[in-house]
N, C-alpha and C positions, 0 to 999 in steps of 0.2 A: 424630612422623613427620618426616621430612627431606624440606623439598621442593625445595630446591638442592644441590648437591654440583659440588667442581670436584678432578680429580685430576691432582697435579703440571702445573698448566696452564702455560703458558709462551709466549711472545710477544717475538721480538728483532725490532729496527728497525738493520740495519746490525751493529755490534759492541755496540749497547748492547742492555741484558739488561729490557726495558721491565717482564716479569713473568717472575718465574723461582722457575717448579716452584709454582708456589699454589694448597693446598689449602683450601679452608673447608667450612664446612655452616652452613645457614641452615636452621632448624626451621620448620614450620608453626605460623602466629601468632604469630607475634615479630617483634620490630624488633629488626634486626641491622645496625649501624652498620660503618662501614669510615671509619678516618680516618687521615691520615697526613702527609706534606709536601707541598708543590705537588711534581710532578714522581716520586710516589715509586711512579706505575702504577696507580692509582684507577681515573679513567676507561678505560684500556685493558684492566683486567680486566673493569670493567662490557661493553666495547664484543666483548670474545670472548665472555662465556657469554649476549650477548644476538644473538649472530650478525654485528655490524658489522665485525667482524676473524673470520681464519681464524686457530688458535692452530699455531703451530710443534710443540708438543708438547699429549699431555695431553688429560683429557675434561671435559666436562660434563653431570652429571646432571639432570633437573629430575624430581617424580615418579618417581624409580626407572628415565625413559628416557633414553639416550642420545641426547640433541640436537648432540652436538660438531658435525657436520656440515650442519645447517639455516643454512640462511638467514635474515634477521631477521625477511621477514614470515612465516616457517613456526615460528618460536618464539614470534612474539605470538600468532598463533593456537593455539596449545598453550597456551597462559598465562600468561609470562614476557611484559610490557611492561614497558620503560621509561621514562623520561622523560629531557631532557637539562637542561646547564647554561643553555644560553641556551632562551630558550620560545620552541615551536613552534606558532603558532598562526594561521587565518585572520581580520588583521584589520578584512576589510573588509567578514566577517560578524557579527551578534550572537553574544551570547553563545550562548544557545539553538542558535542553526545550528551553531554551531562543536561546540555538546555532541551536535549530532544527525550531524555526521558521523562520527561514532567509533561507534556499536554493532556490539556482536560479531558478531552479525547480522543481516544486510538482503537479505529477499525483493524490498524496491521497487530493487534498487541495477541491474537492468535489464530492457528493455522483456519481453524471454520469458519472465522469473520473475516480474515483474507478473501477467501473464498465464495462466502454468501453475499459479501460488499465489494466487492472486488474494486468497483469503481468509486464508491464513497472513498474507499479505505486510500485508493493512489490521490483520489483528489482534498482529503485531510493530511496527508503524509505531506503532500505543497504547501498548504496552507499554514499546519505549523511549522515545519521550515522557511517559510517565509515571515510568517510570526517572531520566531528565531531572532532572523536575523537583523529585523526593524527594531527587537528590543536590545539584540548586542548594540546597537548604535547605539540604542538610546543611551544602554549603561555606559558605552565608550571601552566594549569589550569588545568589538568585531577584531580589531588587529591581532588577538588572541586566540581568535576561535579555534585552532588546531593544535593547541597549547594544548598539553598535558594539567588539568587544573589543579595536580597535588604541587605545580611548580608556581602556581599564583602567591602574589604577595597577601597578605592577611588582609589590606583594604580591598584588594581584586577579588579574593573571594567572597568577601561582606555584598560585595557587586553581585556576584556570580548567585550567592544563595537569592539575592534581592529576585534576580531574572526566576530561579526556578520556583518562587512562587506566584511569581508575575505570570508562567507561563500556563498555573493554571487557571488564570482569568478570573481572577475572585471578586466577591464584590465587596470584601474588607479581606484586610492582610495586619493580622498578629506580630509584630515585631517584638523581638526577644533584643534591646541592645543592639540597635541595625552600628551605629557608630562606634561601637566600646573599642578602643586601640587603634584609632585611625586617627590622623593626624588630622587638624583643623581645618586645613582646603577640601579634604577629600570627606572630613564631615558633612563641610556645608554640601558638595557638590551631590554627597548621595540627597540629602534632605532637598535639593534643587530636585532633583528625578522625582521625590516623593511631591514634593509640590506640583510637579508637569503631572504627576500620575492622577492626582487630585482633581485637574484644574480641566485637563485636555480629558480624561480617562473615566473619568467619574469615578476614580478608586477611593477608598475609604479607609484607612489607618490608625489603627490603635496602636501604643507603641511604649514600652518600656525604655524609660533613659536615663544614664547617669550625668551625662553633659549638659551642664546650664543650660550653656551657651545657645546650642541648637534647639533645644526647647522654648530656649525664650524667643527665639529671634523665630519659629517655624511651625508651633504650637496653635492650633483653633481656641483648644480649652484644656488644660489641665486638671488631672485627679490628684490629689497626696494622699498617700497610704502609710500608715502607720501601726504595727504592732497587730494587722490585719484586718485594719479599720478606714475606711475612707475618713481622712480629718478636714479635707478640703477640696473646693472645686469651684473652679473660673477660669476667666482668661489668663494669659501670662501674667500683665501689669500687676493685678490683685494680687496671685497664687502669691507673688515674691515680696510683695509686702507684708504679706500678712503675717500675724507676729506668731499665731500657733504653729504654722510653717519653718520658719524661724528658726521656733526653739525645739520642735523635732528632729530636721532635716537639715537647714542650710547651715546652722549655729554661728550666722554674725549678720547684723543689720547689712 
């Protein structure tokens, strides 16, 4: 099943052609990579089929619906979150608070649904704190959870943003750069979480990367983008042989 789709989408900034015409598909339960040059439209594909740009031309599917025209918070609520390059998070609460302000949803979030659910609202306030706390494991953040998260190290919080769009249960998750400045154990180990989120989870990953490494060795199918243009799309083995690739992006056999 196809749970994203983008057709001939396109995106100009002035005379320049940011995305022009980009088709992909991203399958349910796969990690599908997009990798390219600084500059060749990454992020501003990510930022139209997640609603932060309106596209000039062109749709997007998710599930079979046409989202082209949502808003960002009416596509996270469908199921499509993202995450960004730089993390977004509150540092001046724990870990814990910061995972409990993201559930998909919340009876206690005011005072008349308190009130009109009262029992809904105490029996989802358990269940996403117990959500919580099965995904701190999983990230291998529970021993932190009452940390202060502006005191996390930059891989802990690449973790921490992981969890909070984990915690809205999505049925694919936009990754901005999940590894960029993390060291090589602690690359693979996130991309291990994304593979258990795949495998056990039925989660589904699209995902911008600068890292080979992680890409080749973690990858379904690879996109390459180029100057706002899809130049290429396969499996890992191919995408890295292939000599148009090459000579755009990796610049040595």
């Amino acid at each position: 099943m196809d749970t994203l789709i983008t057709k001939r989408l396109s995106k100009n900034f002035g005379g320049i052609k940011a995305v022009d015409e980009v088709s992909i598909t991203v399958k349910k339960k796969t990690i599908t990579a997009l990798i390219g040059p600084n500059g060749s439209g990454k992020t501003t594909l990510f930022n139209l089929i997640s609603g932060f740009y309106e596209p000039d031309n062109g749709k997007v599917l998710f599930l079979n619906k046409d989202i082209t025209n949502l808003n960002s918070h009416q596509i996270a609520n469908q199921g499509l979150v993202r995450t960004f390059q730089i993390v977004k998070i509150f540092r001046n609460l724990s870990v814990l608070e910061n995972m409990l302000v993201a559930p998909k949803r919340d009876y206690g979030d005011s005072f008349i649904k308190t009130i009109t659910n009262f029992k809904k609202s105490i029996k989802e306030e358990k269940e996403a704190y117990d959500y919580t706390n099965d995904l701190l494991n999983l990230l291998e953040l529970s021993h932190l959870k009452d940390e202060y998260a502006g005191n996390l190290s930059g891989g802990q919080l690449k973790l921490l943003s992981l969890g909070l769009a984990l915690m809205r249960d999505p049925e694919i998750l936009l990754l901005d750069e999940p590894v960029a400045g993390v060291n090589p154990t602690l690359a693979n180990k996130i991309f291990d979480i994304l593979i258990n989120c795949r495998d056990n989870f039925n989660k589904t990953f699209f995902i911008i990367e600068h890292n080979m490494d992680v890409v080749l060795d973690f990858s379904d199918l690879i996109y390459v983008m180029n100057r706002g243009k899809i130049i290429a799309e396969g499996p890992p083995k191919e995408i890295f042989s292939n000599r148009g690739v090459i000579d755009a992006y990796l610049g040595v056999d």
